[in-house]
Each structure stands twice: as C-alpha cells, then as structure tokens.
C-alpha positions in Angstrom: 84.5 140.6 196.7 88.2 138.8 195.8 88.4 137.4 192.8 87.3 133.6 194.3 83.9 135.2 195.2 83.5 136.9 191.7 84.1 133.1 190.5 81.6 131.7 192.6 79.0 134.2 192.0 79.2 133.9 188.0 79.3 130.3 188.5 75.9 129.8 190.4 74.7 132.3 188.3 75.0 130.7 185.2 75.0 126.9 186.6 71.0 127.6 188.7 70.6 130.3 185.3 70.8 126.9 182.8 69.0 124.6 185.4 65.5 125.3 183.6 66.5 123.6 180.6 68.0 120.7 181.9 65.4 120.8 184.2 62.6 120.0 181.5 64.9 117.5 179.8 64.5 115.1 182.9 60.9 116.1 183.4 60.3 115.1 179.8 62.5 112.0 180.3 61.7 110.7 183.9 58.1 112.6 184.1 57.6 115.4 186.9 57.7 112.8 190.0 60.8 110.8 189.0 62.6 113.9 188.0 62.4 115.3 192.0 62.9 111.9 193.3 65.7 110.8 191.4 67.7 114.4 190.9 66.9 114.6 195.1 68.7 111.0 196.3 71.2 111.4 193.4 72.7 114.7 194.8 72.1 113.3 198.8 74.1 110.6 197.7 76.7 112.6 196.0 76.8 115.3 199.0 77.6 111.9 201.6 79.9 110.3 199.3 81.8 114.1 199.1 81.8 114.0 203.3 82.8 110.9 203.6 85.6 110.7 201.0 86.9 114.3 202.7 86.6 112.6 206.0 84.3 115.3 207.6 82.7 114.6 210.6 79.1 115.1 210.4 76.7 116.2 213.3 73.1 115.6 213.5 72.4 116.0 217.1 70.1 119.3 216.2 67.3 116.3 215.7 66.6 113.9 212.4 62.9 116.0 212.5 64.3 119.2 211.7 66.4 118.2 208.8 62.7 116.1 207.6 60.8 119.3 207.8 63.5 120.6 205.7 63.2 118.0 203.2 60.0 118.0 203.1 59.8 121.7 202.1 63.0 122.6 200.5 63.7 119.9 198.4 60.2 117.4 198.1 57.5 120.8 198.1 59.8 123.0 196.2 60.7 120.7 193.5 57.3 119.0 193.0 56.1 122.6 192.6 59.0 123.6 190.2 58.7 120.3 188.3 55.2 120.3 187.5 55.2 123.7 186.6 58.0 124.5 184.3 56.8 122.4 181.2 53.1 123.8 181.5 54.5 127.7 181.8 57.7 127.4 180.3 61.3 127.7 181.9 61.1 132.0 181.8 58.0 131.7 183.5 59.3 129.5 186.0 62.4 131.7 186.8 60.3 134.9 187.4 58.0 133.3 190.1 61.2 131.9 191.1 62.7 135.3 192.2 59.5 135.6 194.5 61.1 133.9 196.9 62.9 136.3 198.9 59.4 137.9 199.4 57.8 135.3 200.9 60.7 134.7 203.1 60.4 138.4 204.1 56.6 137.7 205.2 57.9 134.7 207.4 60.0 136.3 208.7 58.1 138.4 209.9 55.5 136.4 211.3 58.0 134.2 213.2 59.8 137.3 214.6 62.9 136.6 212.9 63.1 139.7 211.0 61.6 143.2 211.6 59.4 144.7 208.7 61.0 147.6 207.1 59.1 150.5 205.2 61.4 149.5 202.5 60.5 146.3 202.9 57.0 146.6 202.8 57.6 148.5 199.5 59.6 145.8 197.9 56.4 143.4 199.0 54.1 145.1 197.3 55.9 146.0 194.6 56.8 142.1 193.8 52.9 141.4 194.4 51.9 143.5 191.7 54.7 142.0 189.3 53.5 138.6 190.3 49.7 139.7 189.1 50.8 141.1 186.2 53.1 138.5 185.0 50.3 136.0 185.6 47.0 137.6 184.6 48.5 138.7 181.2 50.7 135.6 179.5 52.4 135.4 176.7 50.3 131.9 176.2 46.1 131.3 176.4 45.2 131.5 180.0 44.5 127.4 180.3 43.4 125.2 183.3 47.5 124.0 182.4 48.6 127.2 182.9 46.9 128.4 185.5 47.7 125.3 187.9 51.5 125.5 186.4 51.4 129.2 187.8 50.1 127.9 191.0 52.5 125.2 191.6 55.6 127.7 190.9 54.3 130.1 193.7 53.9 126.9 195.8 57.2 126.2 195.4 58.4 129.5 195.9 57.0 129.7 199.3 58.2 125.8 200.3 61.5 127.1 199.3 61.2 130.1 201.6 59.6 128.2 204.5 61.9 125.6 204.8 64.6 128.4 205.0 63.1 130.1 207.5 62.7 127.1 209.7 66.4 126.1 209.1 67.1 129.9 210.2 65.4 129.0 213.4 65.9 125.4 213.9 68.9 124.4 212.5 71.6 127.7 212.5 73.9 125.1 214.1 73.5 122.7 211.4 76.4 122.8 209.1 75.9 123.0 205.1 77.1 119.5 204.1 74.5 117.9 207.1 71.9 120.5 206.0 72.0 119.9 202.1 72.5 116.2 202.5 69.8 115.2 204.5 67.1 117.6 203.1 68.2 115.8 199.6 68.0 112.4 201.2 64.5 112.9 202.7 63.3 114.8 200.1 63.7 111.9 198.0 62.8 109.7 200.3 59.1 111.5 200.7 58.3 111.5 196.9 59.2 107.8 196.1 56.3 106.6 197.1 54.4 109.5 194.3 56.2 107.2 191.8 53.5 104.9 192.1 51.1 106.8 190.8 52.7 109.2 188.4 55.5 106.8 186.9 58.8 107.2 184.8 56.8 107.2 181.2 59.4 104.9 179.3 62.7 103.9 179.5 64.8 106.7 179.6 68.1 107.0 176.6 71.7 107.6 178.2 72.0 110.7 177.1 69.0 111.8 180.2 70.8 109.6 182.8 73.6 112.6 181.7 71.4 114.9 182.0 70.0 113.5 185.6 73.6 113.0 186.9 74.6 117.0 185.6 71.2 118.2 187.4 71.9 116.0 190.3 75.3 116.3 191.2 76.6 119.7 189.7 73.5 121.6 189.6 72.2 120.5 193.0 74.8 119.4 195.4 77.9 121.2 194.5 76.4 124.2 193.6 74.5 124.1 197.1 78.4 123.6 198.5 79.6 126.4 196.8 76.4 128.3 198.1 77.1 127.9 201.8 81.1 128.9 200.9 80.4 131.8 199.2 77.4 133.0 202.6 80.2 132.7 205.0 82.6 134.5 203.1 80.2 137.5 201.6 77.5 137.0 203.9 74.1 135.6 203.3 71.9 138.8 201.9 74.8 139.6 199.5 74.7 135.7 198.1 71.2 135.4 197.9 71.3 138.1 195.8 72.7 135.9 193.1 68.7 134.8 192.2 68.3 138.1 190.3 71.2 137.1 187.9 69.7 133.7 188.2 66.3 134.8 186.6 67.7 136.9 184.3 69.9 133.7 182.7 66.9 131.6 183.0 64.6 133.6 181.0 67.7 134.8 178.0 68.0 130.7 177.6 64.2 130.6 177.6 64.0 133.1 175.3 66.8 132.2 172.8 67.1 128.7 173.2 63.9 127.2 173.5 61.8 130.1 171.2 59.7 131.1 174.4 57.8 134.8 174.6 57.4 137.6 176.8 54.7 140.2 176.1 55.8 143.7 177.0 53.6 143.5 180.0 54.8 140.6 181.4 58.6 142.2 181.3 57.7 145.5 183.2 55.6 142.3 185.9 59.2 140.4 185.9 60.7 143.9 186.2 58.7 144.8 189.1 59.3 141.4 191.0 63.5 142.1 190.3 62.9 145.7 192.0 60.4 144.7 194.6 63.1 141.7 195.6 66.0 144.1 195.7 64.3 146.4 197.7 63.6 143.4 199.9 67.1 142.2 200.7 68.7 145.3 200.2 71.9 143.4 198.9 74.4 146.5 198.5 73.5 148.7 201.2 75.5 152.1 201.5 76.7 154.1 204.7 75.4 157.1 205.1 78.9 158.9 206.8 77.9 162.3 208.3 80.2 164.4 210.9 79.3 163.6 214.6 80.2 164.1 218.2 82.2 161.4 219.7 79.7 160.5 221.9 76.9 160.4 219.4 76.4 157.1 217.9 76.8 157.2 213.5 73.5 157.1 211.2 73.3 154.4 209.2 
C-alpha cells in the first residue's frame, strides 16, 4: 500500500477502534434512541453540507427505495442494535460480535448468489460460530436477562450491517459513496425519530456530550465512511474491510484499560476464534501460488 493508504488504514483503525467509548458517552447522555437518531441526521447532514460545499453533483436515479432499505438496515437496524447493546455488555463485547459481520455477509452472499461458498469459507463460518457461542455462553459478567438481550441486539446489528451491504452490492453498485452514505444517514435518522417518543433523551444533555455527539457524528461517522470508500477504490474492498480485525482489537484494549472491563480466558480464545474464522472468510492477503507452466496452460492460483 503507499504511504496515504497506510494513513488511512491506521486512521479508521483507531478512529471506528475509539468509537465504543464515545459511543456509550452519548448513549448515557442522549439514551440509546436519541443517540442513533441524532449521531445519524448529524453525520447526513454533515456528508450534504461536504457535497455541496465541494460542488459535487449527486445522482440518485438508482431509486429513493434502495437508498431507504439501506437506511433502514445499515444505519437505523445496526445502530439501534449497537446502541442498546454496548452499555448492557460492555464496549469489548460489543466489538467482538462486531467482527461477526463479515460472516454473515458471507452467508448472504451466498444465498443471493452474489458470492460462491468456498471450503475455506465454510471453515472461517464455522469457526466464527463457535467463537460467537463461546464468547456468549461463558461472560466475564452474570448471565442476566440484560445481558442476554444486549448479546442479542449486537448480533442483530451485525447482520443489519451485513444485509444492507449486500443489498447495496446488488442494488446500488452504481451509487457513489457520498449519495450512498448520505442518504442511508438521512433515512436512518429519519426512521428512528419517531422511537424518541417512547424512549426519550433522559435530561438535558451538558456541552461537553453535544462534543461528544458532533466527534461521533461527523468524524467518526461521515468522514471516516469518506475515507472508507477512498481507501476501497484504491486497495480494493476485501483488503479494506479487513480493517475490522484492527478495529476489534482497539475496541476491546480501550475496553479493557480504559473503562476497567474483563475478559475470561475463555472468552479471548471465542474472540480469537471469530478474528481467524473472519480472516479465513475474506481472505484479505491472499498469495500467488507461481509454478512453471506451458504457455498454453492457464496459471494456478
């Protein structure tokens, strides 16, 4: 990669690594619903303001239901689900079953015949399943009706997560990021407003959360999304979503350190075993096999 990749890798690393603690500050400051809503049509709002101050054109001919669907699972599913679960399992927690994503992305992929099943693959899936059952059925914590629907959630939101990219994959490849990001923000936001009614902001929140709403918001969501979509057409995608394993691995040192929160032995050989099954999964740094061949006989790879 050239030194401008290296950059952008270490810097979504540690910016989506860090998220989970800002992440339960606004929970704890705006509750679980206004933290989605507001963090959602704050960074929309941001990403817009960014196009139109650039002056770039925006297309959204693909079809204003696409970009909902992606809203709705992306953004309003994913980060309901990561919301609601963090402060009940704790940020390290939440990372792990974060990294699950690619998995479940790999299964609908599958199913919607947009990727083809590898034996590797299928070893990488079953690998992360068994991490996922360890890591839940023995917790650091007292197995609690809390827990145990904060464990749910995350899942939930891992899957949303890798739904929604699946259907952009197949709905929306001619979408660029800025239209993508944007409106998936906007409806997002949009979609949980309403939740506000019954799940309120608890009090008035200090200044010193509208900071931390506006650094979740605008550098931890939108620009690092911008940076995201830079750095997939430049390294290509299965190389930059390999950034998630970093991402975890931040996440659950700043758990760890910062905010006091444990691991049993047993639960790191389950986060272990999710890591492995996901890099088995993506395969991020495949290697060439080079071996001496006829002209005419095509390579193995």
């Amino acid at each position: 990669m050239k030194p401008k990749d290296i950059a952008a890798y270490i810097f979504l690393a540690i910016t989506w690594g860090m998220s989970f603690l800002v992440l339960l500050k606004v929970v704890h400051a705006f509750g679980w619903v206004g933290a989605v809503t507001l963090r959602s049509l704050f960074a929309g709002i941001t990403l817009f303001l960014l196009a139109a101050a650039t002056r770039r054109r925006l297309d959204f001919s693909a079809g204003w239901q696409h970009f909902a669907v992606i809203g709705a699972t992306t953004v309003a599913a994913q980060l309901v689900g990561l919301s609601y679960a963090t402060p009940r399992i704790g940020s390290a927690m939440a990372a792990i079953l974060v990294a699950a994503i690619p998995m479940f992305s790999m299964i609908l992929g599958q199913l919607w015949g947009l990727e083809r099943m590898t034996v590797r693959g299928l070893a990488g899936l079953l690998l992360g399943a068994a991490g996922i059952a360890v890591l839940v059925g023995f917790p650091a914590v007292p197995v609690t009706s809390s827990f145990a629907f904060g464990c749910a959630a995350s899942l939930f939101s891992s899957f949303a997560a890798a739904f929604g990219s699946n259907y952009a994959n197949r709905h929306l490849r001619s979408a660029g990021s800025f239209e993508l990001t944007g409106s998936a923000f906007l409806f997002g936001g949009l979609m949980t407003l309403p939740l506000l009614l019954a799940v309120p902001v608890p009090a008035m929140p200090r200044a010193i959360d509208f900071l931390y709403l506006g650094l979740l918001a605008c550098v931890m969501s939108a620009l690092t999304y911008v940076v995201y979509f830079r750095l997939v057409s430049s390294i290509g995608a299965t190389k930059t979503i390999s950034v998630e394993f970093a991402v975890t691995t931040i996440a659950v040192l700043a758990g760890t350190i910062v905010l006091g929160e444990s691991l049993t032995i047993i639960q790191v050989v389950g986060a272990a075993a999710i890591i492995g099954g996901c890099i088995l999964v993506l395969d991020p740094f495949p290697h060439r096999m080079k071996v001496a061949v006829l002209p005419s006989t095509p390579p193995l790879v």
